[in-house]
C-alpha positions, 0 to 999 in steps of 0.5 A: 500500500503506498501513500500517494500514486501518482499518474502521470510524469509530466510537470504535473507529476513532477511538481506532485513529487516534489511536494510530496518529498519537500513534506516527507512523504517518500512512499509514493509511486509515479505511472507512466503509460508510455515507455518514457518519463517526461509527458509532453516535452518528451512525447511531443517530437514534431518538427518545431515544437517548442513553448509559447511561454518565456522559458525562464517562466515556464519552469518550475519555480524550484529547479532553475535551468540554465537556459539558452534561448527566450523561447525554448524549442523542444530538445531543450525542455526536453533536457529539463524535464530530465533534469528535473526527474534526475535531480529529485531521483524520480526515475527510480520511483517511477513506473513506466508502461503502465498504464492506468486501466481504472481506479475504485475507492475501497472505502479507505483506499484507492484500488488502482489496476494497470496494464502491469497488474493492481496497486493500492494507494491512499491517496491518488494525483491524477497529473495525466494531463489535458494535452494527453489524450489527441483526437482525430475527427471521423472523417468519412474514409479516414482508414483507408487512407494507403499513405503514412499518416500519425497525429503530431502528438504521435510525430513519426521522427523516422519518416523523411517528408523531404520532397513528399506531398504533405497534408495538414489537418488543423491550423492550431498551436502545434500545426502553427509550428509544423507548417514553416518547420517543413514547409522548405523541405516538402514539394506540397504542402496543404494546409486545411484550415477549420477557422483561423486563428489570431497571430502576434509576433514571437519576441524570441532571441537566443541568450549571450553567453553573459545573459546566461551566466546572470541567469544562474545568480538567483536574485536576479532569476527572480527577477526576471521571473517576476518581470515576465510574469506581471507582463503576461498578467497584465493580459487578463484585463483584456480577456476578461474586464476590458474587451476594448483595452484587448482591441485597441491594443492585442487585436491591433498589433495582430492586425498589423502583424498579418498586414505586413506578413501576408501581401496576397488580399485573398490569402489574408482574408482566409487568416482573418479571424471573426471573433476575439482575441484570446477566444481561440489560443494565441498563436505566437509566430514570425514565421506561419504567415511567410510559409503559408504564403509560400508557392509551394502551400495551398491553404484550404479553409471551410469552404473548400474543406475535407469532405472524405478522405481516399486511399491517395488522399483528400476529396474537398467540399468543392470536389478537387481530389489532393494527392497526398504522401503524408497526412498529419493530424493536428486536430488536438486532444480531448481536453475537456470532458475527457481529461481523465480517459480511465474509468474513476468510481468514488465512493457509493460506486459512483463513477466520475463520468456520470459526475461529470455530465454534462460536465466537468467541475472540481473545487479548485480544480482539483477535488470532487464531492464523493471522491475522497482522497483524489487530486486531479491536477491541471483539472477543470478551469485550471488552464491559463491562457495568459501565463505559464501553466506550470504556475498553476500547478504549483498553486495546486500543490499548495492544496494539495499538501494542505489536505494531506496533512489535515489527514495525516494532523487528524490520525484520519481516513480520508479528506473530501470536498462538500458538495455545497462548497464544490457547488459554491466554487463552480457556480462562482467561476461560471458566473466569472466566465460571463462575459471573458473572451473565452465564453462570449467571444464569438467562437467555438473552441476546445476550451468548452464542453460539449455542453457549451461550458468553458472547462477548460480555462480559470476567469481571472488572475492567476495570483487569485487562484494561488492565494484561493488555493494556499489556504485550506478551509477545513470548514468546506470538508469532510475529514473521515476518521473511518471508511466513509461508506460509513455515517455522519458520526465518523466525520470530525467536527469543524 
């Protein structure tokens, strides 16, 4: 019986690790369903990736990382997330190609079975990830297609697409990056394109070798850090209060920006978007408006889109057959309703699927009423379109370590969120989510639920979330002193 299971090795499971040691609790295990330790910035290997956050920011607050360029590009955050595994000698608590196939509650204990036979832990930290489970749409035809294709969470980095015809599905964050990453090297390229997106330009540069040594001198690591961060935060004003300050100034730098990139008036009413910045993800890119402008890349938008796919390609809604060598997915993840992808029964056996329809909420974020002892990190309305996500994460943590000691103080069972303040909590970020960019700004995105409620981000400043989640409230839980399929009169007072 361990202490804490850990699902997922990402940032996410490694920010859960590291709380974990940091309060003396050693008798945990991390499960990765893939072969490798990482998550993203291992599996994610398609040409061009990199963050879309300053480096020196998207880290963890704990482990400073000697940077070597603004913005890092895959390989390098790559090389942290091992740093990071090696430094806290993680590896040797980890679980690779395991993967989670369901987890119950046992009354005083979570049952999880895996791919490598049961374990049972006391407390669970689901740290999966949004961003790890990818969708590909049921296009009618899609398995005959004869050629190579692969999602870019999934990049095949042995296929050469050098001289190949090339598809591309999807016009998002990772296409963004793919398209000019490859673009010189394909004979065709064909970008098919569902709605555009807002671009602004990426402010990149490699750091001098001077730069880099200031940055290993904590004081001002930490100032640099904060400098960037009240930057980013700035840009909630105009996703949330201030719709005309997000025009006057993001929306018209974009503008600009498509103005002076794309000289062809037809191909720069195909990227002009119709709803407002920031209700889509922000993309940052110098190079996507050159490479789709380029003779050798036809953009295809909703009016000449897929209407079925063929052994040797694409058939468009105007009829035009594209002979393709390579079709690649960009098409996203489902990282709403199905952020959690293995079956979850709670207490009662009830399963969290059934919870979560029609659809998903969490106090903080993180907890849900019938599901002692389970943390989810990055959960609902814990995504951040402003500033580094990982910031959220550590706030999380904060929780997190906080009602695993209300446990531990008590000499108890379990901790759970009350219904009525998880219910309280939802019904105040919805009532936040009125009037953002991402709920009322014009377009559909993977930031909402099939029910039409944005999941996905947290309506305000990311500081609010931290300074809600640094405190826990006794009062808004239950903490069990025996199994709690048991009455009122194991509960502890408050």
């Amino acid at each position: 019986m361990y202490t804490v299971v850990i699902i997922g090795s990402g940032f996410g499971g490694q920010c859960a690790a590291k709380a974990l040691l940091a309060r003396g609790i050693d008798d945990f295990v991390m499960l990765e369903r893939r072969p490798f330790l990482g998550g993203t910035w291992k599996q994610n290997r398609y040409p061009g990736a990199a963050v879309d956050v300053q480096s020196p920011l998207y880290s963890i607050a704990s482990e400073p990382f000697e940077w070597t360029r603004m913005f890092a590009e895959q390989e390098e955050l790559e090389r942290y997330t091992e740093h990071v595994l090696r430094s806290n000698e993680l590896p040797g608590r980890a679980r690779p190609n395991t993967e989670v196939e369901r987890i119950e509650w046992r009354g005083d204990h979570w049952e999880i079975s895996t791919s490598q036979g049961v374990l049972h832990g006391r407390f669970v930290v689901n740290a999966s990830g949004p961003l790890s489970t990818p969708v590909i749409p049921p296009f009618p035809g899609r398995d005959r297609f004869a050629g190579k294709t692969f999602h870019t969470n999934d990049w095949n980095v042995d296929f050469d697409h050098t001289g190949k015809r090339v598809a591309i599905v999807g016009s998002g964050a990772s296409a963004a990056q793919v398209i000019p990453a490859i673009q010189p090297d394909v004979s065709e390229l064909h970008v098919f394109q569902r709605t555009p997106h807002w671009v602004i330009p990426r402010h990149d540069r490699e750091f001098t070798a001077l730069q880099r040594k200031l940055l290993r001198f904590e004081p001002i690591r930490r100032l640099v850090r904060a400098a960037i961060y009240w930057s980013l935060e700035t840009r909630i004003i105009g996703f949330k209060y201030s719709r005309r300050a997000l025009k006057l100034v993001a929306e018209n730098e974009a503008v600009k920006h498509l103005r002076r990139q794309v000289p062809d008036p037809d191909l720069r009413t195909k990227l002009t978007p119709d709803y407002a910045l920031g209700c889509k993800r922000v993309i940052l890119s110098n190079t996507l408006f050159p490479a789709l402008g380029a003779s050798n890349v036809t953009l295809h938008d909703k009016n000449d889109g897929i209407s079925e796919i063929t052994e040797t390609g694409i058939v468009t809604a105007t009829g035009e057959h594209v002979e393709v060598d390579l079709l690649v997915w960009s098409t996203g993840y489902d990282a709403t309703d199905g952020v959690i992808s293995y079956p979850v029964i709670g207490r009662d056996g009830r399963a969290l699927s059934d919870v979560w329809d029609p659809y998903p909420r969490a106090y903080l974020g993180t907890t849900v009423p019938g599901f002692p002892n389970l943390f989810v990190v990055t959960g609902p309305n814990t995504g951040i379109g402003h500033t580094s996500a990982i910031f959220l994460i550590e706030a999380q943590m904060e929780y997190i370590v906080r009602a695993l000691d209300a446990v531990r103080d008590a000499g108890a069972v379990a901790v759970e969120v009350t219904s009525a303040a998880e219910q309280a909590y939802t019904d105040k970020i919805h009532r936040e989510m009125e009037g953002t960019v991402w709920k009322d700004g014009g377009c559909h995105s993977w930031y909402q639920s099939r029910s039409g409620h944005v999941v996905a981000m947290f309506p305000g400043f990311s500081f609010t979330f931290r300074r809600w989640a640094k405190r826990f409230r006794a009062e808004e839980h239950d903490i069990h002193m025996t199994a709690t399929d048991a009455t009122d009169k194991d509960v502890m007072p408050v």
